[in-house]
C-alpha positions, 0 to 999 in steps of 0.5 A: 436725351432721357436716360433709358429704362434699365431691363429691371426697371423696364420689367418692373414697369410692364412686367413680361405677363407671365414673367410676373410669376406668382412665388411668395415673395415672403419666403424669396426673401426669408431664404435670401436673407438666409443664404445672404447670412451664411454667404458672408465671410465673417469678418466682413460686415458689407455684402459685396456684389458676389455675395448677393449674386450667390445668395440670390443663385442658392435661393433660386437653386432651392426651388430647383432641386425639388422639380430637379428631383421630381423630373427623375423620379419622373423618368424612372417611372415612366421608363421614356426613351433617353437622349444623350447629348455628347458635345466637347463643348457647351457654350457659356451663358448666365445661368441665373437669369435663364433660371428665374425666366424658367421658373417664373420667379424673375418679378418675385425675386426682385420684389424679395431683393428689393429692399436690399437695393442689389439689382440682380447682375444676373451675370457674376458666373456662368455655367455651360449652357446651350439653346439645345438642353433649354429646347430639350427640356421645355419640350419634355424629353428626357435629355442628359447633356454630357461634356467635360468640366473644364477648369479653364473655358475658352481663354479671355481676350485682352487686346494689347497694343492692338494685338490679341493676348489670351489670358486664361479663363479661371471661370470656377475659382470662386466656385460654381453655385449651378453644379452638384458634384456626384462622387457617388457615380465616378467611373474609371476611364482606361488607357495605354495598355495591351490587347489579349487575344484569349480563349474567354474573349479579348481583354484590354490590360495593363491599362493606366487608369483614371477617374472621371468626377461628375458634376451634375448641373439642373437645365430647367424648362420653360413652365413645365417644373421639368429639370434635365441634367447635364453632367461634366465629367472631371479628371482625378488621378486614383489614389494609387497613381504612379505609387505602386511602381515608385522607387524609395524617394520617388513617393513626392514626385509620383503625387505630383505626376497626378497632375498629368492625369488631371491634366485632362480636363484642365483646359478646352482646346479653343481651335475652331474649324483647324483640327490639330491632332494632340494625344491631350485632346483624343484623351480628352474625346476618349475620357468623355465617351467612355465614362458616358457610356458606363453611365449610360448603360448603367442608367439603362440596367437600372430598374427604379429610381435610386436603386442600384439593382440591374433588371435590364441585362438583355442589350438588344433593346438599347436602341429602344431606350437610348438615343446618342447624338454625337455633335461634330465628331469629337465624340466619335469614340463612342462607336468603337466604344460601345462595340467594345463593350457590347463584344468585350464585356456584354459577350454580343455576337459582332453583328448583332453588335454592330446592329445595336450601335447603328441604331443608337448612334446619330451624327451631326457635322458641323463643318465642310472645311477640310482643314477643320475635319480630324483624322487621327495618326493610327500611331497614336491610336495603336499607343492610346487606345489599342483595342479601339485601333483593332475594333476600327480595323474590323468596322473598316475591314466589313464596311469596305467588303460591303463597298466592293460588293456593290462597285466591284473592281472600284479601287478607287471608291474604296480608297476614298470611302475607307475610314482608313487614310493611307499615306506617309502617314495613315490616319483615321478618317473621324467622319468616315467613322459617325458616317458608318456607325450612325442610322442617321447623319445630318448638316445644320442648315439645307444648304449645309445638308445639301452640300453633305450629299452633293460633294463632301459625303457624296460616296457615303450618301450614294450608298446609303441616302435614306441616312442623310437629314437636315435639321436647320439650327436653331435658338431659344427664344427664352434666351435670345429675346425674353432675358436680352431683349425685354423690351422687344419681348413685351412690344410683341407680347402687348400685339400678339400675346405671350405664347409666341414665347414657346411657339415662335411660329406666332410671331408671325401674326406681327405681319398684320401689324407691319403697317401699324404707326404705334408698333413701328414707333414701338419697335423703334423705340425700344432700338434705340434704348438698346443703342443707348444702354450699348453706348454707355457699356462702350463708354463705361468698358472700352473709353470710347464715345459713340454717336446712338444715332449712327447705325450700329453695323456689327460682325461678330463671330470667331475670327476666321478667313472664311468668315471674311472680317477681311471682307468688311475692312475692305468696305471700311476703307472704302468708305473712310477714302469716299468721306474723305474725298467728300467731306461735305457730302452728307453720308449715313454716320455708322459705328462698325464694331468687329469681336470674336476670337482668334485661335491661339495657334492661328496667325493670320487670324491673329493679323486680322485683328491687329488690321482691324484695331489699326484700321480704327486708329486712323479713322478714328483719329481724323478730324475730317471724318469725326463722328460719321464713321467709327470702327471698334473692336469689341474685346473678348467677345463672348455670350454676355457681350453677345447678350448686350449687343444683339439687342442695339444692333442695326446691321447684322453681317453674315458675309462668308463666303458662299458653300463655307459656313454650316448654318450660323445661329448670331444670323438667327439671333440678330433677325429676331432682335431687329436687326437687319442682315447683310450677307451671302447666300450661305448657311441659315441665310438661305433660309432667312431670306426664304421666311422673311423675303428675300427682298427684307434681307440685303443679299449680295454676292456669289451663290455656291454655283458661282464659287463652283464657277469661279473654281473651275475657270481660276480665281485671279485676284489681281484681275480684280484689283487692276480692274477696281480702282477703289479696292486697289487703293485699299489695298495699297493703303494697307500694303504701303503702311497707311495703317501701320506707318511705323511698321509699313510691311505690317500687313504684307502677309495679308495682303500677299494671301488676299492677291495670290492664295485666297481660298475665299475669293473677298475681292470676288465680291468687294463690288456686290458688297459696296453696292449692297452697303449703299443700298443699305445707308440709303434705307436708314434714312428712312426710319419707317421703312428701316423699321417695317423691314424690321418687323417683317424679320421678326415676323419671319424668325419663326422656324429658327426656335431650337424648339422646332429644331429639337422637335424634328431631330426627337421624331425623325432620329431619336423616336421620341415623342415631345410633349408640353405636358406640365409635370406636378411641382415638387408642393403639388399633389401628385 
């Protein structure tokens, strides 16, 4: 078989239209060149892969700095309103590639590096990146990104011996070419310390003081030369940390403790959906607010751009010039801390405070999971943050009169709406606080949104229901198709020309096509390049040999029990026990690949894992079976891999269990990649099934109400393996050390949880899931059909373009109005 084109070959062959560009390739090179020379070490003669990859970044930076400085000189004299993203978290990604896609500079760079033969890697360093900022800034809003810098991200994955082992993520050690440190606008974050009540008003003091660094980071969009910032706050110890108080010959030691000051920003908390409540990672949701919101109010004080005189001292119209969206409730600190600086400092009356902060603040909940929900111990608070636990008190105190106004003689009501938890031990109820202090909460996906209303937030959402939204996930295309996928990008582009590339909802213009021999050839075609290309990324990093032509089914996400990777082993033996009963029979060849990671503290996931690794070995070891089925386990799944995988797959598995998962966005990006979805009605897969047809989708299993049902009546699980003869031989094929015959009680644990303390019922839908996969080998031996499929998905991923999600959540929760007006680049006129 022919050696597929590789992306760069691909693009220089067809170059995406626009992706063409028109920069002078002349000055590209002079400036690469450049950077090349003042990159390279000096005793070393040959460039490596890095250096070119940091000449190239530094080449491509200089033609962002212009249109970075521009956009806020821009904003200053326009005077918009402003967004402020607050996340603990933004996921990695290339930044360089994204950037050159951005900026139209993709063709003309690799003309310029050309004659150096450095393809561009794109992928040498990564920097903080999310659908979200892109969508923000190609549509115009004057949007700032804040977060933590931390020194180490989510931890790397190394499977040992079939086990996760987590090495730590050193992302910065050869530095970051993306980010701009701003000593300039460091701000003192307080805590510790004791609340006077005096005459002129309360005072926070005695306070342990430390510095927040921003490091300012460009998030350019798409042809517009407007580039937002998203600024990473890092810890520093003052220079006077632990001096003032140290006795003769404590000097060494109180410079060393500066590390625990530090020691905030260190590392990111890798729990997903499992609070776990350690003063580090509240220091760390505190240090983020507070030093966000001093910049916040500054930027709002300040009359023009690059002056530091303060012209706006009137706070009452902050909600007409800032928006904060508090995404999950890890940055919930901002309510309490905007109060204390608008009663404290700014001397507000507590109404017209409180006023203020409920129409600036917005939530976003990402989760229904109880365990995933963070309730903080008011011990803790009382110690950290004393005059927060007191404004938190007072927000309850009125919140609960309102309460007892409306259901008078409720007791329980309130007990339950408190953001208060009494108890032996009593906590603070995180939600119950973005709920109160918000003008406007909402879910990721309608079903999620519904879910809010009907059960989780119920009492908050009969009070007040004007305050509950949807706003559907949502991805950027830029990303997750033009830069992953360019081959699928320009089959497209060459039908329906290229402006579905900021308006998605053009894709659906293929369905005139669907029937069309040459695009489904097409579309074919460029799977199966991407199956080969992913073949031999498999073969080159993991040692192993995949048959392309077998259908790649991937399920790839955070490895969790409602997430059921369980479930998908289940149909994995299954199948290795048919094959092997009918070894003759001819059955569709597929290649399952299983990634994502597992949080550090959490066992049974990390079980889950080394199930699934010995799951492979067996099957991949058997001659009878050979290449028909395969299992791997993608190792330390991440954006990167997601980037190469996505594109070769065939079957995308969405299998929570009904009313568990928020939304997903793999499901969205696997749609637009030409895969096709098995899954539960669950999430955005609700909403797929509704803009593709539900009969392009395989759908299979319990909706909500019969997970509703099922908890009613009982779950029992052991009916269910007594009453299927097939899942009860996987089962004691897993409990009787089949899969670890030198450990044969390996899997006890798993197997006990799966019998009898299941909360995500998999056996419940073990028998819709294995007549679901028949109906889905049965249509991959039908190419054609396979592929028309295909294409009614792609038609249908229109409404799941972050630019449409970031659309509504500007005009119906921050008051903004967005706009595909280009601004003057930084060599225009203005």
């Amino acid at each position: 078989m022919a050696k597929p084109l590789t992306d760069q070959e691909k693009k220089k062959q067809i170059s995406v239209r626009g992706l063409a560009g028109v920069e002078n390739v002349a000055d590209l090179k002079t400036n690469f060149n450049r950077h090349l020379h003042f990159t390279l070490v000096k005793d070393r003669n040959v460039a490596t892969k890095r250096d070119y990859y940091f000449a190239l970044a530094n080449t491509v930076r200089d033609h962002l700095v212009g249109r970075w400085i521009r956009t806020q000189q821009h904003y200053y004299e326009k005077d918009p309103k402003r967004v402020y993203y607050l996340s603990l978290e933004f996921y990695m990604g290339r930044t360089l590639q994204n950037t050159m896609v951005n900026l139209a500079l993709e063709n003309a760079c690799d003309e310029a590096t050309y004659q150096v033969r450095q393809r561009i890697m794109g992928g040498a360093h990564r920097i903080p990146q999310t659908c979200f900022l892109d969508s923000m800034a190609s549509l115009g809003l004057a949007a700032y990104g804040y977060g933590i810098r931390y020194e180490f991200g989510i931890f790397n994955q190394k499977i040992v011996n079939g086990w996760q082992v987590e090495e730590a993520d050193d992302w910065l050690r050869y530095g970051n070419p993306w980010e701009k440190a701003r000593p300039e606008y460091m701000r003192p974050v307080h805590f510790y310390g004791r609340v006077d009540h005096t005459a002129d008003g309360v005072q926070w003091v005695d306070t342990q003081v430390v510095l927040a660094l921003p490091y300012d980071t460009p998030v350019p969009g798409y042809r517009n030369n407007i580039v937002n910032t998203m600024r990473l706050w890092s810890a520093k110890a003052p220079c006077d940390f632990n001096l003032k108080d140290f006795n003769v010959g404590g000097y060494i030691q109180a410079v060393l403790d500066r590390n625990l000051a530090e020691n905030i920003s260190r590392v990111l908390y890798p729990n997903d959906n499992f609070f776990e409540g350690k003063e580090l990672r509240l220091k760390q949701e505190y240090f983020v607010v507070a030093a966000t919101l001093q910049d916040i109010i500054r930027r709002f004080k300040a009359s023009k751009f690059g002056s530091t005189e303060y012209v706006r001292m009137d706070l009452s119209t902050l909600p007409d010039k800032v928006a904060i969206q508090l995404n999950d409730t890890h940055p919930a600190l901002a309510i309490p801390e905007l109060m204390r600086i608008l009663v404290d400092i700014e001397k507000l009356i507590w109404e017209k405070a409180w006023d203020i902060v409920v129409r600036t603040c917005a939530y976003t909940n990402h989760t229904v999971l109880p365990e995933a929900l963070e309730r903080w111990p008011v011990d803790l608070f009382q110690n950290l943050l004393p005059r927060h636990l007191e404004i938190i008190y007072e927000i309850n105190k009125r919140h609960l009169e309102r309460i007892s106004k409306l259901y008078p003689g409720d007791q329980d009501r309130l007990r339950r709406m408190s953001l208060i938890e009494e108890g032996d031990v009593k906590k603070i109820n995180m939600a119950h606080l973005c709920i109160v202090g918000s003008h406007a909460v909402n879910g990721v996906a309608r079903i999620h949104s519904e879910i809010i209303k009907n059960t989780v937030f119920k009492d908050f959402y009969d009070v007040d229901p004007q305050k509950f939204q949807n706003k559907t996930n949502g991805i950027t295309p830029r990303r997750w198709l033009v830069m992953c996928n360019p081959g699928l990008a320009e089959v497209i582009a060459e039908r329906i020309g290229e402006d579905y590339m900021r308006d998605l909802d053009q894709l659906k213009k293929l369905l005139e096509f669907v029937d069309d021999d040459t695009l489904i050839r097409d579309v074919a075609k460029v799977k199966q390049e991407n199956k080969m290309k992913f073949a031999a990324h498999l073969e080159e990093h993991y040692k192993v040999k995949i048959n392309p032509s077998s259908m790649f089914d991937v399920h790839v996400k955070r490895i969790h029990e409602y997430k059921r990777q369980l479930l998908n082993c289940l149909h994995i033996i299954t199948l290795y026990n048919r094959i092997k009963k009918q070894p003759n029979k001819s059955w569709v060849p597929r290649t399952i690949m299983i990634g994502g990671k597992a949080a550090p503290g959490y066992h049974t996931a990390k079980m889950i894992i080394k199930l699934i690794t010995s799951i492979g070995d067996i099957v991949n070891n058997d001659p009878v079976v050979g290449d028909r089925l395969k299992v791997i386990f993608l190792e330390n799944y991440r954006v990167t891999l997601a980037e190469k995988v996505i594109p070769a797959a065939d079957l995308s598995e969405q299998i929570s269990t009904a009313g568990t998962e928020a939304s997903g966005t793999g499901n969205m990006k696997f749609m637009l990649n030409g895969a096709l979805t098995i899954g539960t009605m669950d999430g955005a897969n609700v909403e797929m099934a509704e803009e593709a047809g539900e009969e392009n989708l395989f759908i299979f299993g319990m909706r909500v109400h019969d997970v509703e049902a099922l908890d009613k009546k009982g779950y029992d699980a052991v009916s269910y393996y007594n009453g299927i003869p097939e899942l009860k031989q996987a089962i004691d094929q897993i409990s009787g050390g089949f899969f670890s015959p030198t450990q044969p009680d390996l899997f006890k644990d798993l197997v006990n949880m799966l019998m009898h303390h299941d909360r995500f019922k998999v056996f419940a839908d073990y028998e819709d899931y294995m007549k679901c996969q028949e109906k889905v080998s049965a249509l991959y031996k039908n190419p054609k059909e396979w592929t028309k499929m295909v294409i009614h998905n792609i038609a249908g991923c229109g409404k799941f373009s972050s630019d449409r999600t970031i659309s509504e959540y500007a005009r119906e929760i921050w008051g903004m109005e967005p706009s595909l007006e280009k601004i003057a680049a930084p060599d225009d006129p203005r």
